[in-house]
C-alpha positions as CSV (number, residue, x, y, z in Angstrom):
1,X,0.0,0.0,0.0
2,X,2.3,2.5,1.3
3,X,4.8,1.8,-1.9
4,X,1.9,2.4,-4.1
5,X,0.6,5.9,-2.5
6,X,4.2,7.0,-2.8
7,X,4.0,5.9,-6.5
8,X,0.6,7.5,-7.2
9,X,1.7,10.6,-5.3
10,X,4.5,11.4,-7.6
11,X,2.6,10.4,-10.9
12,X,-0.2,12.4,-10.2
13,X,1.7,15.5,-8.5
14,X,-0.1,15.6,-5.0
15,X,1.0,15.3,-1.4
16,X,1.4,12.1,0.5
17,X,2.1,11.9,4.4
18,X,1.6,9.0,6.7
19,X,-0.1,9.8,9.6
20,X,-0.4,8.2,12.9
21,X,-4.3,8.7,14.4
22,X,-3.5,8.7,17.7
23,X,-2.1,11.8,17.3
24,X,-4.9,14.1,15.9
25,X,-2.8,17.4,16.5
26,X,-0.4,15.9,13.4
27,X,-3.3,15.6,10.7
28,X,-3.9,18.3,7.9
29,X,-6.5,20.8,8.1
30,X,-6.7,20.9,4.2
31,X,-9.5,18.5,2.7
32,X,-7.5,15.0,2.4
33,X,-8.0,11.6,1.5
34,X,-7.2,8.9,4.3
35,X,-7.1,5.4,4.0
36,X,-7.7,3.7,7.2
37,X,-8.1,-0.2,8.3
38,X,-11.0,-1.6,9.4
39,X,-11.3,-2.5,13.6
40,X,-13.2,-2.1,16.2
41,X,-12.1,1.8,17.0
42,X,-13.5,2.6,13.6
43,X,-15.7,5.0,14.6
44,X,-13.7,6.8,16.9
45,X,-10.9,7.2,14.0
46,X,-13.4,8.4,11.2
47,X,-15.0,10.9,13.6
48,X,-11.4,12.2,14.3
49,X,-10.6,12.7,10.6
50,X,-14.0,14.7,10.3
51,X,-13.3,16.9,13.4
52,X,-10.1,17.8,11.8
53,X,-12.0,18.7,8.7
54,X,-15.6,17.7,7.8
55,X,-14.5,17.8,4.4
56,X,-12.2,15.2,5.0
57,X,-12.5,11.6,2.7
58,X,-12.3,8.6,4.3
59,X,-11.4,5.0,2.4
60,X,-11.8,1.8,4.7
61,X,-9.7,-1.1,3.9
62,X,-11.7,-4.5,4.4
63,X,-10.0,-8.0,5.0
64,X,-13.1,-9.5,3.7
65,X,-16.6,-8.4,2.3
66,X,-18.8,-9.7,5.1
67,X,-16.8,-6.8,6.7
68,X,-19.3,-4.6,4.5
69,X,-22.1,-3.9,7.0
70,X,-20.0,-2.2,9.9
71,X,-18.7,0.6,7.9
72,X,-22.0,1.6,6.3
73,X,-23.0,4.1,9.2
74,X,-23.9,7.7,9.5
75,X,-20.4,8.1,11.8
76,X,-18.2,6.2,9.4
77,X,-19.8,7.4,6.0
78,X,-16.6,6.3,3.5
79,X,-16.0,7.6,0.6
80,X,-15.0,4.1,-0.8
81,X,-13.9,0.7,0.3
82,X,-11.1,-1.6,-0.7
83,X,-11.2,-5.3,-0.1
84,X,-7.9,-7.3,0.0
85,X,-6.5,-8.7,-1.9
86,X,-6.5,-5.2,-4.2
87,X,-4.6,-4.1,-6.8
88,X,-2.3,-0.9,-7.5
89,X,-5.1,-0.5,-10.3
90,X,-8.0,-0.5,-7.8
91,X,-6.4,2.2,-5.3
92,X,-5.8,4.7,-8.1
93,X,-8.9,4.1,-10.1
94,X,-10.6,5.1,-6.2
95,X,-8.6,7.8,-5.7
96,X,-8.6,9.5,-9.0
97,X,-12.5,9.5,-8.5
98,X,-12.3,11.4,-5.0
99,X,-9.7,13.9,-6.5
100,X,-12.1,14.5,-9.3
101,X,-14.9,15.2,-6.7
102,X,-12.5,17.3,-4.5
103,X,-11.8,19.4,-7.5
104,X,-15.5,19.7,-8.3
105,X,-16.5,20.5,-5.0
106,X,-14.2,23.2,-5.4
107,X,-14.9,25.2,-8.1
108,X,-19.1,25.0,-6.2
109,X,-17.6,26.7,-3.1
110,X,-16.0,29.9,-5.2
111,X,-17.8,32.1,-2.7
112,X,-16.8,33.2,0.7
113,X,-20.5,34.1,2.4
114,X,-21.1,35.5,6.1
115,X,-23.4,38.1,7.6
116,X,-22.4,40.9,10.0
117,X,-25.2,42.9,12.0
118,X,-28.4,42.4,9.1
119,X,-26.5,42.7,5.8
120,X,-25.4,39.4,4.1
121,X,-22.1,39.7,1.9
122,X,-20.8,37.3,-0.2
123,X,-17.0,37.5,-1.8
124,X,-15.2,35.8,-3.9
125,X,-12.7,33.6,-3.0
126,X,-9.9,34.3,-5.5
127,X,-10.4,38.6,-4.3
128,X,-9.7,37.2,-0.8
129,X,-6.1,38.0,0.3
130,X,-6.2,36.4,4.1
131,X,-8.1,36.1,6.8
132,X,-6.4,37.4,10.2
133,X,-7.6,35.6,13.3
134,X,-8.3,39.0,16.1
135,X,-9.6,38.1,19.4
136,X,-12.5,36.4,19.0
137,X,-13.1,37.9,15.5
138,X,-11.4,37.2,12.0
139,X,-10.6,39.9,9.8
140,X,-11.2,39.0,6.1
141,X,-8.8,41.1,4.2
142,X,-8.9,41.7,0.1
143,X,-6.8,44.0,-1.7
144,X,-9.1,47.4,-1.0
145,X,-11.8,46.4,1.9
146,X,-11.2,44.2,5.3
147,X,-14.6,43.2,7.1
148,X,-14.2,41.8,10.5
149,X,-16.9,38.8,11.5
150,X,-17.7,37.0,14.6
151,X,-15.9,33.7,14.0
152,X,-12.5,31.4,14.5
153,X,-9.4,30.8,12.2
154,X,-10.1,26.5,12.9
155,X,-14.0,27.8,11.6
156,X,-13.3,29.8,9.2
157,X,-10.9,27.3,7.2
158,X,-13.0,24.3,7.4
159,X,-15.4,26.2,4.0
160,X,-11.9,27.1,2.5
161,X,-10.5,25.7,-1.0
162,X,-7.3,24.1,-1.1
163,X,-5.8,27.2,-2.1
164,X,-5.4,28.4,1.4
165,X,-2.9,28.1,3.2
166,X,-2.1,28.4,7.3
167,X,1.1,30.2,7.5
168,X,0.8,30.9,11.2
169,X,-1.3,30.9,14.0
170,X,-3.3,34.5,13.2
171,X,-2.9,34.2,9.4
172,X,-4.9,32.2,6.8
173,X,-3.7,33.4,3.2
174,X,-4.7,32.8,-0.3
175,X,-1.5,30.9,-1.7
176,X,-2.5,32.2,-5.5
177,X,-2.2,35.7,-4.6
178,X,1.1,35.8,-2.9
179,X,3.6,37.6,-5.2
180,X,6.4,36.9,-3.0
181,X,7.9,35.5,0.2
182,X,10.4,37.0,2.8
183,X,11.8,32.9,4.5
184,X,14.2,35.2,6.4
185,X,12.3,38.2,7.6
186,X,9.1,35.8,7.9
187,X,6.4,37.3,6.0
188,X,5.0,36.7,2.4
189,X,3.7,39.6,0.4
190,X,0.7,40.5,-1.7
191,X,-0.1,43.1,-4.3
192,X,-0.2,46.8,-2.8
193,X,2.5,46.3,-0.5
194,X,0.3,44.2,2.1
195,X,2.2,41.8,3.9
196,X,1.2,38.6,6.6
197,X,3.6,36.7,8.8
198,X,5.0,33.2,8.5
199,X,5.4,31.2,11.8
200,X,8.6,28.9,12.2
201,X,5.7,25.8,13.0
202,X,3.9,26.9,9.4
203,X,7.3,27.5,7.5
204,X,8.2,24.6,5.6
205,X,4.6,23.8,4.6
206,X,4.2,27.3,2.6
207,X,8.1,26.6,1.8
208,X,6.7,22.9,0.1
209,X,3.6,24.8,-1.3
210,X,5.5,27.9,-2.9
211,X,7.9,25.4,-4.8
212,X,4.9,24.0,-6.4
């Protein structure tokens, strides 16, 4: 299995990581695909994907099909199955269908909605710089208006495309409209002259994502 992630990882040009799930502080925020055995904590290990993101996909791996009826529940919901023995074939030809939903999904959510006092607003998601975590506010900043809503960073970038990017702990930015990045004074720039800060735990993710 792990051989052939690695392989379809490189083919295909996205990010693999192993992750352990006892240690839920480790997993990605961005919407991910993992691929989990079946046992008796299943439950307990989909609902932690999902709490890190309920975007998150979830594939179940079955040592035989009578294993079927316990992962067809509201808390486990997969996104696929595979029963062994599989093939390289049948993990990609899954996959490449939840990376074309992923991508699908996306280009739905292009709209970045919230309501502040009686007025609704609604921006688009490529005009969206970063969002700034404040207090117990989030500032949602675009290159000539910032609005300010009653929310949290972890909220707030559970609706986001995979375009955003955490870069530290008060700072949420839109990877496609950074024009530069500072790895020594810590900050990455947009247009206008408006900068955001990079955190040292944050820094070689955006350094792996600005490569790209």
């Amino acid at each position: 299995m792990h051989e052939s992630l690695i392989s379809y990882a490189v083919n295909r040009n996205v990010e693999y990581k192993a992750h352990i799930l006892e240690h839920p502080e480790k997993l990605n925020e961005k919407t991910s695909i993992y691929i989990i055995e079946a046992s008796c904590d299943l439950k307990s290990k989909a609902s932690m994907i999902r709490n890190v993101n309920p975007r998150n996909y979830i594939i179940v791996v079955l040592s035989d099909p009578s294993e079927l009826g316990m992962i067809i529940s509201p808390q486990i919901c997969p996104s696929g199955y595979l029963i062994k023995p599989y093939t390289k074939a049948d993990i990609e030809e899954l996959i490449d269908e939840i990376i074309d939903d992923i991508r699908s999904t996306g280009t739905k959510s292009d709209l970045f909605k919230f309501r502040k006092y009686s007025h609704e607003f609604s921006i688009p998601m490529n005009k969206i710089l970063f969002f700034e975590g404040a207090n117990r506010y989030v500032k949602v900043r675009t290159s000539t208006q910032e609005f300010e809503i009653n929310s949290t960073l972890d909220s707030v970038s559970r609706n986001l495309p995979d375009c955003f990017l955490r870069i530290h702990k008060s700072y949420i930015v839109n990877i496609s409209q950074v024009i530069s990045v500072d790895f020594a004074e810590m900050y990455v720039e947009f247009e206008h002259g408006i900068t955001a800060y990079i955190s040292r735990t944050y820094k070689q993710e955006l350094k792996d994502r600005w490569g790209k």
